[in-house]
DRENDO-1510 file (C-alpha; in Angstrom, 1 decimal, always signed):
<recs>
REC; n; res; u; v; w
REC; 1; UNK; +0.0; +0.0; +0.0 .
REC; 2; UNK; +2.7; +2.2; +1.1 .
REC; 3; UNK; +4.3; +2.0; -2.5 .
REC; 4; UNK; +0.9; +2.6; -4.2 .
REC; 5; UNK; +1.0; +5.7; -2.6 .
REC; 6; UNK; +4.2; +7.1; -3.2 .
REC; 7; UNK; +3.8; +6.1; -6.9 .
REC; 8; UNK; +0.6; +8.7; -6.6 .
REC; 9; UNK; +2.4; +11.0; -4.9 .
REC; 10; UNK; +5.0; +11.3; -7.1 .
REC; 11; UNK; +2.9; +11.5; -10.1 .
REC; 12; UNK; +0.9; +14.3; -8.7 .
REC; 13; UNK; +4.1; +16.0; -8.4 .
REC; 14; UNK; +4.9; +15.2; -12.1 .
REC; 15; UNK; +1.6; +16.6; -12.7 .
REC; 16; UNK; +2.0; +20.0; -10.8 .
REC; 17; UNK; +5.5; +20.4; -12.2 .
REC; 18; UNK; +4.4; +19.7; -16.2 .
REC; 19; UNK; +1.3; +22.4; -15.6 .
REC; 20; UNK; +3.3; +24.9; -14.2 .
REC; 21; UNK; +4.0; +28.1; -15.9 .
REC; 22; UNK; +7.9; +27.2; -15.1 .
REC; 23; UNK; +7.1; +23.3; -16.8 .
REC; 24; UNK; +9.0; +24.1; -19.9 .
REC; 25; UNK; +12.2; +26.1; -19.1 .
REC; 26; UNK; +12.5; +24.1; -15.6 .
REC; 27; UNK; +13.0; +20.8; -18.2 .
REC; 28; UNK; +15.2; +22.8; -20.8 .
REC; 29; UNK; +17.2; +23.4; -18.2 .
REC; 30; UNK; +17.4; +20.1; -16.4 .
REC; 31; UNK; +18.4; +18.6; -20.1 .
REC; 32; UNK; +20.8; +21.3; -20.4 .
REC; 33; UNK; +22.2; +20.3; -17.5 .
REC; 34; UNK; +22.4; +16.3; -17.6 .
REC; 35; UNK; +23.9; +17.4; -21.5 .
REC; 36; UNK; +26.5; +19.1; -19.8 .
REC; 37; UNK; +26.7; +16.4; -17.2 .
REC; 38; UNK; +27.5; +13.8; -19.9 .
REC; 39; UNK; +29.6; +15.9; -21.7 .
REC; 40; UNK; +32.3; +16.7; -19.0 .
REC; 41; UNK; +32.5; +13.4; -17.0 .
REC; 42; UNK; +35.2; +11.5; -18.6 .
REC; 43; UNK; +34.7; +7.9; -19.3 .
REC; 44; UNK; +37.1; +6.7; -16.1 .
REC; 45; UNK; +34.7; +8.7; -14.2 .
REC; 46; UNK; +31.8; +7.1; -15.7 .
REC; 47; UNK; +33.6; +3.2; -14.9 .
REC; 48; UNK; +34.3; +4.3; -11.5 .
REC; 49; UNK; +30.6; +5.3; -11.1 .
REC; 50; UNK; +29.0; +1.9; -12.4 .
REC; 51; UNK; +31.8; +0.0; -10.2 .
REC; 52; UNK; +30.9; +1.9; -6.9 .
REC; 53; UNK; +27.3; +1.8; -7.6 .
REC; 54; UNK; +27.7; -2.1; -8.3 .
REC; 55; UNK; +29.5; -2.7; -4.8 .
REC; 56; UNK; +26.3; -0.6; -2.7 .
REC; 57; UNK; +23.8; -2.8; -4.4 .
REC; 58; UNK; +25.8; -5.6; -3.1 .
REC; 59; UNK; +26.4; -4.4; +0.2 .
REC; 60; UNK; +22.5; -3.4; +0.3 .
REC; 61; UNK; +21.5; -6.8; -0.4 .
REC; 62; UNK; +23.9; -8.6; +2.0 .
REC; 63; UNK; +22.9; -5.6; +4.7 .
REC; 64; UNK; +18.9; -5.8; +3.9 .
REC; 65; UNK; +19.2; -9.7; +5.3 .
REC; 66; UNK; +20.3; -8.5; +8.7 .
REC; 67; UNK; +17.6; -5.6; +9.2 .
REC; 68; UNK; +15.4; -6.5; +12.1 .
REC; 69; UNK; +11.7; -6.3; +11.7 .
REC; 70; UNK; +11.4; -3.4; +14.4 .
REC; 71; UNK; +13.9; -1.6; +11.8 .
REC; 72; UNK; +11.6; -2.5; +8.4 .
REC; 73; UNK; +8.4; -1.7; +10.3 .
REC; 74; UNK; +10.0; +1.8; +11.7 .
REC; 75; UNK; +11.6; +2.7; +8.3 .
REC; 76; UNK; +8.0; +1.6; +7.0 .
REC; 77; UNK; +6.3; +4.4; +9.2 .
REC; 78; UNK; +8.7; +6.7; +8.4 .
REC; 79; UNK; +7.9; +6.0; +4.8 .
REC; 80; UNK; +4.3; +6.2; +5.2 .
REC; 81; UNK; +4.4; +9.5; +7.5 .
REC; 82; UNK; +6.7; +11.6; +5.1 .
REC; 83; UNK; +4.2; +10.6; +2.3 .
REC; 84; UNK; +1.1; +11.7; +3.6 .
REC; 85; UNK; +2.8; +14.8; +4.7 .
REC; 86; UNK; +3.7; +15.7; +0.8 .
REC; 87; UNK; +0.3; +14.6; -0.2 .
REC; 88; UNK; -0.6; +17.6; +2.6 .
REC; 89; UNK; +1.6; +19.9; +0.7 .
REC; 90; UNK; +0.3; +18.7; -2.8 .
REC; 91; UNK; -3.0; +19.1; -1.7 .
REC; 92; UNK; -2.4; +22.4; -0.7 .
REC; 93; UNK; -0.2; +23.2; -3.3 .
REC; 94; UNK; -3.1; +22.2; -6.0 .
REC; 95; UNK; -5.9; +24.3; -3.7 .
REC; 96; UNK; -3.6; +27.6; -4.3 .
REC; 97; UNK; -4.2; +27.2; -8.0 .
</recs>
């Protein structure tokens, strides 16, 4: 349930951010910037990058074996409480319209 409603969440924000006044320069910029991004890292850069990203998702699996319920059920909350507080801001984000 709790992933259902980030999924919404984060689509409302897609929503609010492609029918903003802002939508179309905010993306032109962000692709300007990930063009740039792209452009200047150099290929070692971009190895070392997949390596260290290959190594966390490693260590996150072996780690996520030893995670206590009590920890999964309090990250779960945690989830769930910082979710329906941007659906708040959404909400009230949307009502200001």
């Amino acid at each position: 349930m709790a992933k259902q409603e980030q999924g919404e969440t984060w689509q409302d924000i897609k929503e609010i951010w492609g029918n903003s006044s802002l939508g179309e320069k905010i993306n032109f910029q962000f692709s300007t910037l990930i063009e740039e991004l792209k452009a200047n890292t150099s290929q070692w850069e971009k190895d070392a990058i997949k390596s260290d990203m290959t190594k966390l998702k490693s260590s996150w699996e072996q780690y996520k074996g030893n995670v206590s319920q009590w920890e999964k059920d309090s990250i779960s909350k945690d989830v769930s409480k910082i979710s329906q507080l941007l659906e708040k801001f959404l909400k009230k984000l949307k009502r200001k319209k």
